[in-house]
Residue frames as a rotation matrix with the C-alpha (Angstrom) as fourth column:
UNK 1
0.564 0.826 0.000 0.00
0.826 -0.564 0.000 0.00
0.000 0.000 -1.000 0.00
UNK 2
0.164 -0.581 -0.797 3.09
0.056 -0.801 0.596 2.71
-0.985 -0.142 -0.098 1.11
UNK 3
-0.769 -0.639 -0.015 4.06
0.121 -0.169 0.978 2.41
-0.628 0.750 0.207 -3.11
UNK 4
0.114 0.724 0.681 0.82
0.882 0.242 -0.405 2.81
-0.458 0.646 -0.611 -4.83
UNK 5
0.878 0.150 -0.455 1.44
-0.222 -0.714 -0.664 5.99
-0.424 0.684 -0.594 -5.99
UNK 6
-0.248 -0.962 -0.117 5.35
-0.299 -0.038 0.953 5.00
-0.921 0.272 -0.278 -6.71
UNK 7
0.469 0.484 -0.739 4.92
-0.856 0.044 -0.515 3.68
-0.216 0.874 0.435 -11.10
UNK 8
0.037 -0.602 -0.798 7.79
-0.756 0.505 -0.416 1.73
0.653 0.619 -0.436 -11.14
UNK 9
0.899 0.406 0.164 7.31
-0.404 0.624 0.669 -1.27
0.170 -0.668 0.725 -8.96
UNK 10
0.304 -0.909 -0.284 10.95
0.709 0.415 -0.570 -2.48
0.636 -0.029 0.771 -8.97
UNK 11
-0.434 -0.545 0.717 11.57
-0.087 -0.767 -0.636 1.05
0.897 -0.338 0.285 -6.98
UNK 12
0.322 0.666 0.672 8.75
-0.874 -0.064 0.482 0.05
0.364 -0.743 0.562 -4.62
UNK 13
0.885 -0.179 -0.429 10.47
0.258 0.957 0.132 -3.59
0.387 -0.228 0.893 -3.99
UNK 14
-0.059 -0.998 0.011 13.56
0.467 -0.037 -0.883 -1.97
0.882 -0.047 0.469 -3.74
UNK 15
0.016 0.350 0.937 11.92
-0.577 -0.762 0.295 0.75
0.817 -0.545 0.189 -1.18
UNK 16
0.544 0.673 0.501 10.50
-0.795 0.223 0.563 -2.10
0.268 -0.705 0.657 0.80
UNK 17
0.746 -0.385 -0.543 13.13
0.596 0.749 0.288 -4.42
0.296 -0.539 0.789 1.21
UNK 18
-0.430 -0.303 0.851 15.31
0.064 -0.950 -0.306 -1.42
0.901 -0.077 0.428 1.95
UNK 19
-0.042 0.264 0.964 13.02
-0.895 -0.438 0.081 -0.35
0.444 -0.859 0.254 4.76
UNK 20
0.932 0.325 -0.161 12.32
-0.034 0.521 0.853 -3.97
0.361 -0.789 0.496 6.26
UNK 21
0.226 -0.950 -0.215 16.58
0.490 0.301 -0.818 -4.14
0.842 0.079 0.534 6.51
UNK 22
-0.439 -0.121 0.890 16.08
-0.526 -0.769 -0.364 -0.80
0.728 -0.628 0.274 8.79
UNK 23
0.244 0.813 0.529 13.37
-0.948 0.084 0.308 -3.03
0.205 -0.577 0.791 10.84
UNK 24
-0.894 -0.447 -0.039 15.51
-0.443 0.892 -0.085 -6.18
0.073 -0.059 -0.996 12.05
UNK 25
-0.572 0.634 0.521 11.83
-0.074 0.593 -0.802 -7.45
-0.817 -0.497 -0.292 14.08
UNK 26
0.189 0.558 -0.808 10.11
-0.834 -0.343 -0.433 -6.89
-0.519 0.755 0.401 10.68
UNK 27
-0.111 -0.667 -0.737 12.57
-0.941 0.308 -0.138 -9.11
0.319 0.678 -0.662 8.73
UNK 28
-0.899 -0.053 0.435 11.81
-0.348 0.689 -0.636 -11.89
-0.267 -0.723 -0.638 11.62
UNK 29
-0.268 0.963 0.036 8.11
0.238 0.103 -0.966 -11.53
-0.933 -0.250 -0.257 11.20
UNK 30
-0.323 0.419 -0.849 7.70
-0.868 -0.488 0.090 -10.79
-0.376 0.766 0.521 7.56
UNK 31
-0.763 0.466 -0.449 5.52
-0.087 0.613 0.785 -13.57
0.641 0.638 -0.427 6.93
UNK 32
-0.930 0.026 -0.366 3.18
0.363 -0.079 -0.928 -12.75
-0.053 -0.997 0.064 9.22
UNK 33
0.284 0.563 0.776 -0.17
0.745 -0.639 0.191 -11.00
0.603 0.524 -0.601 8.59
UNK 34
-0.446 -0.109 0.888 0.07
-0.045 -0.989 -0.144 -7.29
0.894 -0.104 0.436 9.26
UNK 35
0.158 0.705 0.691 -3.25
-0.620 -0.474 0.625 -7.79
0.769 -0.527 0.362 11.80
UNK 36
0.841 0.053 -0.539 -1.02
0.367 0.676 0.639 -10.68
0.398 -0.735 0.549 14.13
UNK 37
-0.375 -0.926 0.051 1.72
0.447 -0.229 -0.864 -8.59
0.812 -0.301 0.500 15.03
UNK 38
0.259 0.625 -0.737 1.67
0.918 -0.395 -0.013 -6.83
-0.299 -0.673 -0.676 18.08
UNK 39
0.913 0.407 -0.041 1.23
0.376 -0.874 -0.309 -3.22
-0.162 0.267 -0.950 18.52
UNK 40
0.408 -0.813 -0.415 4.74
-0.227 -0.531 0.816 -2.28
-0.884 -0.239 -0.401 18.42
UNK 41
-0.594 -0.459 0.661 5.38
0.514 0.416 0.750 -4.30
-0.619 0.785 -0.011 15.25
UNK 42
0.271 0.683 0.679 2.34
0.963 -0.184 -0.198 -3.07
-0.010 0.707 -0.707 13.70
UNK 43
0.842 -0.173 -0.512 3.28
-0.116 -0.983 0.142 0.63
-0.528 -0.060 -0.847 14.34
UNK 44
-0.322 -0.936 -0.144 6.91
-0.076 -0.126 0.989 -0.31
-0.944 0.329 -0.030 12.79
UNK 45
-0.449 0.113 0.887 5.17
0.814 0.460 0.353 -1.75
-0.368 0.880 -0.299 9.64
UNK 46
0.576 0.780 -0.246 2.88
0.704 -0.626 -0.336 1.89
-0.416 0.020 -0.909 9.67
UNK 47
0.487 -0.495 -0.719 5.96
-0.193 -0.864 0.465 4.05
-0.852 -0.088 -0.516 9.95
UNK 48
-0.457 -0.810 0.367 7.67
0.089 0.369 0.925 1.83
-0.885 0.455 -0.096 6.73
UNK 49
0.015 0.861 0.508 4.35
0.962 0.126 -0.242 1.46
-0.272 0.492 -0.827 4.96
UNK 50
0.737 0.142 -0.660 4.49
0.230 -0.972 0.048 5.59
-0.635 -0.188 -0.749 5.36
UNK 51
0.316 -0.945 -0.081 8.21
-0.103 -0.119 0.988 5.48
-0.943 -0.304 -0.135 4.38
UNK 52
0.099 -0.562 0.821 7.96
0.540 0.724 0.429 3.89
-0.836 0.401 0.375 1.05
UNK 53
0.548 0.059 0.834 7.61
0.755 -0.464 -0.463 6.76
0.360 0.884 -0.299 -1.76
UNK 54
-0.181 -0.919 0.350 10.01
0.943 -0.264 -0.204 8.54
0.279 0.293 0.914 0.19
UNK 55
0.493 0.790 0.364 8.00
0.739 -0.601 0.304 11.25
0.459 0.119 -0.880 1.53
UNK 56
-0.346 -0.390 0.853 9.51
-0.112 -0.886 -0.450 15.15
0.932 -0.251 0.262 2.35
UNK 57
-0.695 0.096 0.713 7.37
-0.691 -0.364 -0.624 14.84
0.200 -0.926 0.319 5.59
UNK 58
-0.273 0.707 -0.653 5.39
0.398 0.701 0.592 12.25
0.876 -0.099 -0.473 7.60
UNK 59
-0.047 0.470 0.881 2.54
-0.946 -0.305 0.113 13.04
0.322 -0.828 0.459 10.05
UNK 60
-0.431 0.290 -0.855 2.44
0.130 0.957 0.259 10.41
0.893 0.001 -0.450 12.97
UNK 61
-0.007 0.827 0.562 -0.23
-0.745 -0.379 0.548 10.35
0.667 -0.415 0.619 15.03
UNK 62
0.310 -0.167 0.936 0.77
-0.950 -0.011 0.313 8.66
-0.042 -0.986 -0.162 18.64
UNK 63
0.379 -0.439 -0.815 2.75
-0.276 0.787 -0.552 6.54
0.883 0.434 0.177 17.51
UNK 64
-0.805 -0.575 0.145 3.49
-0.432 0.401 -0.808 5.48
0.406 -0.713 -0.572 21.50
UNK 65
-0.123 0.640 0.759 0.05
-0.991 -0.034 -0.131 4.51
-0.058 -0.768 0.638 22.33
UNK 66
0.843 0.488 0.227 -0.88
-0.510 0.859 0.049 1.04
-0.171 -0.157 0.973 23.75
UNK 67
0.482 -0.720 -0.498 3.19
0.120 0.618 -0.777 0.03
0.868 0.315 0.385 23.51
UNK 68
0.666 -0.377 -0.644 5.69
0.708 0.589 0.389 -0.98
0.233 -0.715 0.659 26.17
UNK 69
0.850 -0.408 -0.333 8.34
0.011 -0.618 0.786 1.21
-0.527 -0.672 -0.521 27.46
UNK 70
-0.203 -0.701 0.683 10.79
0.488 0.532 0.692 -0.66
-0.849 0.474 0.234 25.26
UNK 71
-0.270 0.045 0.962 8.99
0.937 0.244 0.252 -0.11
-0.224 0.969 -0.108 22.59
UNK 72
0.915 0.357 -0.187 7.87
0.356 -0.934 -0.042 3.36
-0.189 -0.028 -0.982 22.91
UNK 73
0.302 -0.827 -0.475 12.27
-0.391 -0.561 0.729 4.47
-0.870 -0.034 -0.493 23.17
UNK 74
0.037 0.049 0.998 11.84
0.959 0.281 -0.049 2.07
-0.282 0.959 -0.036 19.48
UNK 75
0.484 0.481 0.731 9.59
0.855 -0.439 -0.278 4.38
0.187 0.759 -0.623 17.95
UNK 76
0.987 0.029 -0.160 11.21
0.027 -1.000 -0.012 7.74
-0.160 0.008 -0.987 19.43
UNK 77
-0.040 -0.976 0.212 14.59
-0.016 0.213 0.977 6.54
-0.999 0.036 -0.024 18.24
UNK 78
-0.207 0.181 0.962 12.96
0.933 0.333 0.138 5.38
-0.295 0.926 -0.237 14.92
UNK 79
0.787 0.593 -0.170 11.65
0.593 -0.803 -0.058 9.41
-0.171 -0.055 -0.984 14.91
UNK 80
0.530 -0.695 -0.485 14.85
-0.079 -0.610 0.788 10.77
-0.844 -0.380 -0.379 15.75
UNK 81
-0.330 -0.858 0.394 16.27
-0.021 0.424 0.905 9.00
-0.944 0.290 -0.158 12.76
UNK 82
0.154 0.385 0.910 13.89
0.987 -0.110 -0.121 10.06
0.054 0.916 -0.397 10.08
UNK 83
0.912 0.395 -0.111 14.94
0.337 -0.876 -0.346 13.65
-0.234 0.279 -0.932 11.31
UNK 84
0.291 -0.779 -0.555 18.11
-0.479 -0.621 0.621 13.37
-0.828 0.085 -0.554 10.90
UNK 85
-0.601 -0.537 0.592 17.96
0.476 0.354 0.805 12.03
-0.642 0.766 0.043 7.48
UNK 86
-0.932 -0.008 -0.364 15.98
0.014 -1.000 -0.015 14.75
-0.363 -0.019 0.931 6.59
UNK 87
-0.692 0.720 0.053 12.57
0.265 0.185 0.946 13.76
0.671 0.669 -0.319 6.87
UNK 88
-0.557 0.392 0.732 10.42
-0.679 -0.723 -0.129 16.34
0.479 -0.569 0.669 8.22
UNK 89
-0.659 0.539 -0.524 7.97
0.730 0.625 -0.276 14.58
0.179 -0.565 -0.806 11.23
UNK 90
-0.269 0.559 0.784 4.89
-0.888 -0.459 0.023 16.49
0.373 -0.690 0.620 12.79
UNK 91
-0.877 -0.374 -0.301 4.47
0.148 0.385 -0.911 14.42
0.457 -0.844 -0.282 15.56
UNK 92
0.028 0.786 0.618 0.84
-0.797 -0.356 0.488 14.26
0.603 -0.506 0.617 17.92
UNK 93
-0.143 -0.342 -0.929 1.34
0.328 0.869 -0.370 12.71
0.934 -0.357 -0.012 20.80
UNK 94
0.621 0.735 0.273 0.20
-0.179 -0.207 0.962 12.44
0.764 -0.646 0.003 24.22
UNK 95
0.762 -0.471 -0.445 3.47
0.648 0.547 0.530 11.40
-0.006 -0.692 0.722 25.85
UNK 96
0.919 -0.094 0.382 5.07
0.020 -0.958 -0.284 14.44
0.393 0.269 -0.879 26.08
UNK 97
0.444 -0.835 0.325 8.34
-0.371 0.159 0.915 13.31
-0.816 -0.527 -0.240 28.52
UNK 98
0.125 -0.434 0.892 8.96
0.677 0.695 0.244 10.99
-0.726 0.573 0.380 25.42
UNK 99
0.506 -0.164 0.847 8.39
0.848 -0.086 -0.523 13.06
0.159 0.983 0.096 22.39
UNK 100
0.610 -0.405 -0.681 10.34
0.093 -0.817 0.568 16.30
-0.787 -0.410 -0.461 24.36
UNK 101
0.490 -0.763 0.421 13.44
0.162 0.555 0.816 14.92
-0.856 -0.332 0.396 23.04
UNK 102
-0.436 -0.114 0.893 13.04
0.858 0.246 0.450 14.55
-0.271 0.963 -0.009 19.42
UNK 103
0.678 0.656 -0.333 10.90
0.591 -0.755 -0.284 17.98
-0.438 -0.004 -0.899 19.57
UNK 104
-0.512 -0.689 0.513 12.03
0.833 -0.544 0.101 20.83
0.210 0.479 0.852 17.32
UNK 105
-0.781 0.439 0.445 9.21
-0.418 -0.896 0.151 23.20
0.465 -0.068 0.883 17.64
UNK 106
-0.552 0.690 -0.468 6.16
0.819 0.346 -0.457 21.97
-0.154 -0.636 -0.756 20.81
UNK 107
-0.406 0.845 0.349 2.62
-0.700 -0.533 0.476 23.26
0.588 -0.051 0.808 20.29
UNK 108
-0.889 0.437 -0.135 0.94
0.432 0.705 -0.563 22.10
-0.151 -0.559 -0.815 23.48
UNK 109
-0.494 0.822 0.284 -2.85
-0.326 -0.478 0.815 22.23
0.806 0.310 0.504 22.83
UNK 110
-0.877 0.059 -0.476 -5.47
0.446 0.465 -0.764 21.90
0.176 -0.883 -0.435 25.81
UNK 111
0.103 0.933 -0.346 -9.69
0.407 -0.357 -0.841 22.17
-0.908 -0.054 -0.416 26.45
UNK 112
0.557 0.230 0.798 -9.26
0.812 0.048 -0.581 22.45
-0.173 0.972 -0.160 22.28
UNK 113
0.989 -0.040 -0.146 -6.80
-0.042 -0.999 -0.013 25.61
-0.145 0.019 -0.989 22.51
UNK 114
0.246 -0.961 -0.123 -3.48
0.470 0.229 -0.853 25.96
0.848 0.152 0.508 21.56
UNK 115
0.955 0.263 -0.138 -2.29
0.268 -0.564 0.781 26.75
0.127 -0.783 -0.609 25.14
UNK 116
0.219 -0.971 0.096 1.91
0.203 0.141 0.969 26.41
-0.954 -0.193 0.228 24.21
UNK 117
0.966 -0.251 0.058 4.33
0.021 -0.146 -0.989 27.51
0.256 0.957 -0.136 21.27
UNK 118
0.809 -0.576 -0.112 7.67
-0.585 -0.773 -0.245 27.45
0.054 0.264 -0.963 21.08
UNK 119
-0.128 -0.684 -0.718 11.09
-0.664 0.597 -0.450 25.04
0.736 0.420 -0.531 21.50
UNK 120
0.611 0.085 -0.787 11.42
0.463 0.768 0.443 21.95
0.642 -0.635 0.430 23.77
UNK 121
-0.588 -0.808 -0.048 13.64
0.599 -0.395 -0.697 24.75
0.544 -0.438 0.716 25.71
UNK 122
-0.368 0.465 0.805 11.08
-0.168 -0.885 0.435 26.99
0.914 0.025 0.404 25.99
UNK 123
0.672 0.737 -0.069 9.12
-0.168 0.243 0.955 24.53
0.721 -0.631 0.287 28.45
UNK 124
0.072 -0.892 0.446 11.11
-0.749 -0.344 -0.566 25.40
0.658 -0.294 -0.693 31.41
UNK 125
-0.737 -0.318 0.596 10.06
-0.653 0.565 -0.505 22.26
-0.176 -0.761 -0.624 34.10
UNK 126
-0.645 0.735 -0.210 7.44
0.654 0.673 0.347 19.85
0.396 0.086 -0.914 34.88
UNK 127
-0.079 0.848 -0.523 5.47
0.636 -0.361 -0.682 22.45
-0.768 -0.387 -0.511 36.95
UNK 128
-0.450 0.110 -0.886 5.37
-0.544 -0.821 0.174 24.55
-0.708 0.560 0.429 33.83
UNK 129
-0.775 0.531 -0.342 3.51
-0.019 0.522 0.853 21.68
0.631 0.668 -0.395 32.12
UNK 130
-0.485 0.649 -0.586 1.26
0.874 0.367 -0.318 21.22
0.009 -0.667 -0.745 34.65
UNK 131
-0.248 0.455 -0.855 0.58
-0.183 -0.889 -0.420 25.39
-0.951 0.053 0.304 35.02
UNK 132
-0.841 0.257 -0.475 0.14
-0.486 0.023 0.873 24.69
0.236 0.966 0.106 30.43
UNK 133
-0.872 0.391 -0.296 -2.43
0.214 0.847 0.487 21.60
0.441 0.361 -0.822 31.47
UNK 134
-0.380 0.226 -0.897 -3.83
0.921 0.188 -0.342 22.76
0.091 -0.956 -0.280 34.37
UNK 135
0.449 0.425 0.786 -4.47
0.398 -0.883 0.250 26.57
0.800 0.200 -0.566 33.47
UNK 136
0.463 -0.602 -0.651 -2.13
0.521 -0.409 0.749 28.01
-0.717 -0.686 0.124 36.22
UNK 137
0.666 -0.602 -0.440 -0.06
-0.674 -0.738 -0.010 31.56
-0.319 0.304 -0.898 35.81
UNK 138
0.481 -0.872 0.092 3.32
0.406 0.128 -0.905 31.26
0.777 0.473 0.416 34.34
């Protein structure tokens, strides 16, 4: 599905055995259906599936829920490493300690409002998240 727009199908095989190389647990489990993996595999197969035409920017949408600790420092490692091969990320995510890290620019949004802007510097502690969540002064 990640190559349907791609024409040449030899570039999409190439894409996809390419990305499963990046994905050792993939490479284990690539005979697998997609809907027996668990959630941590299935999220790797999302982010590759995403990966294959190459895209300028991918949007991933909590890509830590419903996964293990383990597997959660996976996926924000697996983040960190599409930005520094220069693939933009926008990022939504409810684990905020985790995605801090990999943050370039943090829009914290809250009761439907954008209640934060600015770097993962900007946010100066944990009680300054809490005063963002919580509606407390600055």
């Amino acid at each position: 599905m990640g190559g349907y727009s791609l024409k040449d199908t030899r570039e999409v095989d190439d894409r996809i055995e390419t990305l499963i190389a990046d994905y050792p647990n993939l490479q284990r489990r690539r005979n697998v259906a997609a809907g027996s993996l668990s959630g941590g595999e299935q999220m790797m197969v999302a982010i590759a599936r995403a990966l294959v035409p190459n895209p300028a920017f991918v949007m991933l949408d909590e890509p830590s829920a419903g996964l293990s600790p383990a597997l959660v420092n996976e996926t924000m490692d697996r983040v960190q490493s599409l930005r520094e091969r220069g693939v933009g990320v926008i990022l939504i995510e409810q684990n905020i300690r985790e995605a801090l890290p990999v943050a370039d620019s943090v829009y914290i949004f809250a009761g439907g409002k954008n209640q934060f802007s600015g770097s993962r510097d900007d946010i100066r502690s944990d009680e300054h998240l809490m005063s963002i969540y919580m509606g407390g002064s600055e």
